[in-house]
C-alpha positions in Angstrom: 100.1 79.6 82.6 97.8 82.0 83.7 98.8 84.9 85.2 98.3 84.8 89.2 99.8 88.6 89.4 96.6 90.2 87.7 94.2 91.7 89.3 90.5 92.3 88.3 89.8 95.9 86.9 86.2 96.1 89.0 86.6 94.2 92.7 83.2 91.8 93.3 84.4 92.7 97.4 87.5 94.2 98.9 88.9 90.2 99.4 89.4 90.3 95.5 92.3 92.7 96.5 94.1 90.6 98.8 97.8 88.8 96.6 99.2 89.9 93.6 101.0 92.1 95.2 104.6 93.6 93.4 108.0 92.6 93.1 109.9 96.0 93.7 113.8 96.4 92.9 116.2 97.4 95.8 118.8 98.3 93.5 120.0 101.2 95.9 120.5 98.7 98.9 122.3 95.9 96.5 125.0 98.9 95.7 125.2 99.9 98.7 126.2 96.1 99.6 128.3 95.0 96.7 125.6 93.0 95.9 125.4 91.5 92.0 122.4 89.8 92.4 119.3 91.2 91.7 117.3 92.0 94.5 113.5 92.6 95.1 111.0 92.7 98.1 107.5 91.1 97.6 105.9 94.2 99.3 102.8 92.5 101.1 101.0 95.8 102.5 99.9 96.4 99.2 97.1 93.3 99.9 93.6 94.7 101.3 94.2 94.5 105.2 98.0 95.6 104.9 100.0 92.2 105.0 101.3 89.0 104.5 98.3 87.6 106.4 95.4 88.7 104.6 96.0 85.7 102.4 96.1 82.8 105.2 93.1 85.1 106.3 90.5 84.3 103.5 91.6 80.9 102.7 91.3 79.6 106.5 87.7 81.4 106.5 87.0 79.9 103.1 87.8 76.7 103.5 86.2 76.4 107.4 83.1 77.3 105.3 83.5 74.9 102.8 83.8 72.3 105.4 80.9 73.4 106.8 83.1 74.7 110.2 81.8 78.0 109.7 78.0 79.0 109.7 76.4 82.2 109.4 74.5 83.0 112.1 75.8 80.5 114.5 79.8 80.9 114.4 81.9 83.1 116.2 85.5 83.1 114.9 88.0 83.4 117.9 92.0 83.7 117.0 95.3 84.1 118.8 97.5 86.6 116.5 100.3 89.2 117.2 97.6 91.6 114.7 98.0 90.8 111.2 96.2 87.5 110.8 93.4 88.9 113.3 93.2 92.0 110.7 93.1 89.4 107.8 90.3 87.4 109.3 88.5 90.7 110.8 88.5 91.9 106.9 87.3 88.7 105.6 84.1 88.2 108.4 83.2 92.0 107.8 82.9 91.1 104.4 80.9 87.5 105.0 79.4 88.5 108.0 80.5 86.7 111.0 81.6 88.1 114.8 85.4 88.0 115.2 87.1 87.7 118.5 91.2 88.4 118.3 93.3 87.7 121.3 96.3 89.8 121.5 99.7 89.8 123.2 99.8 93.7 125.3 103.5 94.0 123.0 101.1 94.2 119.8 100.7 97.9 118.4 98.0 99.9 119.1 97.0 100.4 115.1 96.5 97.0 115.1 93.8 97.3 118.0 92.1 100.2 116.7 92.2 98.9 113.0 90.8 95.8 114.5 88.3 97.7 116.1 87.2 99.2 113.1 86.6 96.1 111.6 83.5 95.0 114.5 86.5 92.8 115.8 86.3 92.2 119.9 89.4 92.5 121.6 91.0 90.3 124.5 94.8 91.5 125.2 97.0 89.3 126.9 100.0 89.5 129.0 103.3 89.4 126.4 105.5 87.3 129.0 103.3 84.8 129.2 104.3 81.2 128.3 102.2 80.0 124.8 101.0 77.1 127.1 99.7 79.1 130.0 96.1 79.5 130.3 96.7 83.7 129.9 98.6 83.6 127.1 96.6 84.6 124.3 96.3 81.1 123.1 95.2 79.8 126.2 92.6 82.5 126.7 91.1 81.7 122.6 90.9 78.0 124.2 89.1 79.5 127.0 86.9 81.0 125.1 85.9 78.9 122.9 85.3 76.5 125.4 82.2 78.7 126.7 81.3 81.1 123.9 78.5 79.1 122.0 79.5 78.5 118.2 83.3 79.5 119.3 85.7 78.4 116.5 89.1 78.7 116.4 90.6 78.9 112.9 94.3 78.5 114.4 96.5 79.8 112.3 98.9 77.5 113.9 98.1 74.4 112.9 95.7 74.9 109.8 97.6 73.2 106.4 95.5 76.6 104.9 98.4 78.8 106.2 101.0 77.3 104.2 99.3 76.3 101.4 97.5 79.9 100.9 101.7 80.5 100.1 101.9 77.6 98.0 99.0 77.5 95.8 99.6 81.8 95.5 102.2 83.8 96.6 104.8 81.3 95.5 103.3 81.1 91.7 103.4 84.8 92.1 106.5 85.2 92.3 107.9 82.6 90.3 105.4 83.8 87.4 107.0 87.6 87.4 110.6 86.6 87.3 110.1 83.9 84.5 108.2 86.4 82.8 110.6 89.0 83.0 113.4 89.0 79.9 117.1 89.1 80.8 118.8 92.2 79.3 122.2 92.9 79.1 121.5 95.9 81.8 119.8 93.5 83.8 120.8 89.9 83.2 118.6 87.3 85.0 118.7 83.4 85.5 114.4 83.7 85.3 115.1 81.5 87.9 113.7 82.3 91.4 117.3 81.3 93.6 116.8 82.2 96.6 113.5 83.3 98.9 114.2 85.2 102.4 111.2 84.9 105.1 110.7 85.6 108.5 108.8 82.9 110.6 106.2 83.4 113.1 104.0 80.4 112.8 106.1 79.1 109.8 103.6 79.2 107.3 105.0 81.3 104.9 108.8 80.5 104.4 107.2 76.8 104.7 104.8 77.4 101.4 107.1 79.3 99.3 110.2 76.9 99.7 107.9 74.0 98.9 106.1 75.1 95.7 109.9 76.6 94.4 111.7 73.9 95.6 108.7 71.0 93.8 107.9 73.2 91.0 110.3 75.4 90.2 113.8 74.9 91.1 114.9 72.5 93.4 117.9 74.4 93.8 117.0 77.7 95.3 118.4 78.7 98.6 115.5 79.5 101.4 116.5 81.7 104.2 113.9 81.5 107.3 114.7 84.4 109.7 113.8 84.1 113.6 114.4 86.6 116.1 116.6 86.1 119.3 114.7 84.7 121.9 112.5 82.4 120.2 112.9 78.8 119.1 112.0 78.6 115.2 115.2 78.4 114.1 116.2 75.6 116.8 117.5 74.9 120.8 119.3 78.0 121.3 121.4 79.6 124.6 119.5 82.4 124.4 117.2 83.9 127.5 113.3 83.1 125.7 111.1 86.4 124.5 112.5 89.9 125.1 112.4 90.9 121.7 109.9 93.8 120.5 109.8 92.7 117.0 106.1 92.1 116.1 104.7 89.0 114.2 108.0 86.7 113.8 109.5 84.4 116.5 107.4 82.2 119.1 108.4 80.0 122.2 107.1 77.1 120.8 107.4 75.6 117.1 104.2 75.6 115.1 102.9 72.5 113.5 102.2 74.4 110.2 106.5 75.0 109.9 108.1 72.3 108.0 112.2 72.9 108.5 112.4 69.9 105.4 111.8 73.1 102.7 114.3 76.0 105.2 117.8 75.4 104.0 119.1 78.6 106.1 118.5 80.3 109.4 119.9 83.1 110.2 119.0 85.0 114.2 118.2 88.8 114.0 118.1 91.0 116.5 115.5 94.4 117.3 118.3 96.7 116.4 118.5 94.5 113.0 115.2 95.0 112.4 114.5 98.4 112.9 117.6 99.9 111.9 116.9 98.0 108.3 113.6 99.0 108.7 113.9 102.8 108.9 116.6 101.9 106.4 114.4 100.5 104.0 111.9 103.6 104.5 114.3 106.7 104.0 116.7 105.2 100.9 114.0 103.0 99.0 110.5 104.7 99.6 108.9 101.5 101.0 107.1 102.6 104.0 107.1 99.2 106.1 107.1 97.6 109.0 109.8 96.0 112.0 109.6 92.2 110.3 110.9 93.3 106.9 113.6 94.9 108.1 114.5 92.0 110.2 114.2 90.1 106.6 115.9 91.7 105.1 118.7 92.3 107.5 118.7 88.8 107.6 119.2 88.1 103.6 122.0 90.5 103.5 123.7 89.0 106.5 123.4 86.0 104.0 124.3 87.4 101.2 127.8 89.2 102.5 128.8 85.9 103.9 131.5 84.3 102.0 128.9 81.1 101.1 126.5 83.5 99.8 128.3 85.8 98.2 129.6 83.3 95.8 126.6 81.2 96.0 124.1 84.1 95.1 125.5 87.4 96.4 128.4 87.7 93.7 126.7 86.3 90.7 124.6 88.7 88.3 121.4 87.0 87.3 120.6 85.7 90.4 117.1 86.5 91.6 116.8 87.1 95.2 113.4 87.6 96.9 112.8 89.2 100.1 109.2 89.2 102.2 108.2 92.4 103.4 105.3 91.4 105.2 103.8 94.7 106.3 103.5 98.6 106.1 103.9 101.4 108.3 100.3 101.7 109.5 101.2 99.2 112.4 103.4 101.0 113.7 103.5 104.8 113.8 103.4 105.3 117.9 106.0 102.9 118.4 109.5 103.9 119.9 111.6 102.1 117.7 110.1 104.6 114.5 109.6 107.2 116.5 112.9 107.6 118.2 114.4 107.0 114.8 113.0 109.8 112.6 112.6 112.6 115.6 115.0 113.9 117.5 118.4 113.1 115.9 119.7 116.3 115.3 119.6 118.8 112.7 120.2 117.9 108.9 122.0 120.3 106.6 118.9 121.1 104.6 117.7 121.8 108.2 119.8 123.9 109.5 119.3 126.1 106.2 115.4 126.1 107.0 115.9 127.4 110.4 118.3 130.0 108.8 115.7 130.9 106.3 113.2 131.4 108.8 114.8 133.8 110.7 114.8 133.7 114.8 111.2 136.1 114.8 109.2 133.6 112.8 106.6 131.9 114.5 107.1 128.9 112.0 109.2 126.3 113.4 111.6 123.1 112.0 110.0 120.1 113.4 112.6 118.0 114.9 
């Protein structure tokens, strides 16, 4: 088996970068958890556009091409996204050459906007309350377009059998490839089995792809989370009042055709103080710098995990490899309220109140707070 984890020394374009992206060990949060298990994050802003997405991205726009779909000079590439797939696609027609128009939901960050922008992407915002089928939602307005932009296409992440199989055919192998590959030790025993795979659903695509190819390929018996915020319908009918959360890039109010429950075995509901409170976690204690969805991940797998299923299942047993999706970084997200609030303003650390006395009250040098 080759391995899908290598990257090319010398790049023929930026898309060689996107995959092969790290398994990292979150040994301080399995202590801190009474977690056995090993535990690692596929850390997904280490791709060429920052995420998950970039992936679905260049296969949808490779594939359209091969179909002939897409044709320089003529097509116009038009997508719905809360900002990552728009930034995977933007990347991918910078690169080959084609005008990109993104719809996107006013909820969406403003990095992803101006990153988007950066690209030579146009941008269309929507209003965030509005209904997936209504004509303003930002998949109603893509249909609108490309019903009068000449050469409109609409890739639609939603639908595309590319979204789930970019996850299939690569990030999957990826991650089965490192942990077979990876000895067991007596300091770190392993099955070199992939058990159990934790990812948050938006359109479905990825927890879809990566519990088919390790369920057919792999081991059939590994345990796949999907995680769904309140107020959408992934998971299933549920009580609770639709939208309202301010999570970015999981949850919808309709069920995408591209999300197969058959290969979700769990689902477990987060909530925003879930995710950003892991999130911030995640940041300060392991060094990742990422985004509001992993820390709704991974919230998620140690909600799991604690439980008294998976605790014995997984969560109590060393050698048990458990993978968590961190599908973005940072970037996205540094002017919004839930990061801000939560690094500024909370008071004065002991190391900081020892600055403040070293500076003295006549110093014109100040502790940020």
């Amino acid at each position: 088996m080759s391995n899908p984890t290598e990257r090319k020394l010398i790049f023929d374009d930026i898309l060689d970068g996107i995959g092969a992206t790290p398994l990292v060990r979150l040994d301080k949060t399995a202590k801190a958890n009474g977690l056995k298990c090993n535990l690692f994050a596929k850390v997904e802003f280490f791709s060429s556009g920052g995420s998950v997405k970039d992936r679905i991205a260049r296969r949808m726009v490779e594939q359209a091409e091969l179909e002939g779909r897409l044709v320089k000079g003529k097509s116009v590439v038009i997508e719905p996204t809360s900002g990552n797939t728009g930034i995977g696609l933007a990347l991918a027609c910078a690169v080959k050459g084609y005008p990109v128009i993104i719809t996107l939901p006013e909820k969406m960050s403003l990095e992803k906007e101006i990153i988007l922008r950066s690209l030579g992407a146009e941008i269309v915002r929507t209003p965030t309350e509005a209904p997936s089928q209504s004509d303003e939602s930002n998949l109603g307005v893509a249909r609108r377009l490309k019903e009068s932009i000449p050469g409109g296409v609409i890739l639609d992440q939603y639908s595309n059998p590319n979204n789930p199989l970019a996850h299939e055919l690569a990030t999957g192998p990826e991650i089965i490839y490192a942990i077979q590959k990876t000895p067991s030790t007596p300091e770190r025993p392993s099955s070199q089995k992939v058990d159990m795979v934790v990812a948050g659903a938006g359109t479905g695509g990825t927890v879809t792809g990566l519990g088919k190819v390790v369920k057919e390929t792999h081991n059939k018996e590994c345990i796949v989370v999907g995680v769904d915020p309140v107020g959408s319908v992934l998971a299933g009918p549920s009580d609770d009042p639709l939208g309202g959360y301010l999570v970015e890039g999981i949850g919808y109010d309709f069920v995408p055709d591209v999300l197969n429950h058959k290969w979700v075995d769990k689902w477990i509901k987060t909530t925003d103080s879930d995710a950003f409170d892991q999130a911030t976690q995640i940041i300060r204690e392991e060094g990742i710098l990422v985004g509001g969805s992993a820390g709704s991940n991974l919230s998620g797998a140690l909600r799991y995990l604690t439980s008294p299923e998976g605790f014995e299942k997984v969560g109590g047993v060393e050698g048990k490899n458990v993978i968590v999706i961190f599908p973005d970084g940072i970037r996205n997200y540094l002017s919004k309220s839930w990061l801000v609030d939560r690094v500024r303003g909370k008071g004065t650390s002991e190391l900081g109140n020892l600055i403040k006395s070293s500076l003295g009250e006549g110093s014109s040098a100040r502790l940020a707070l």
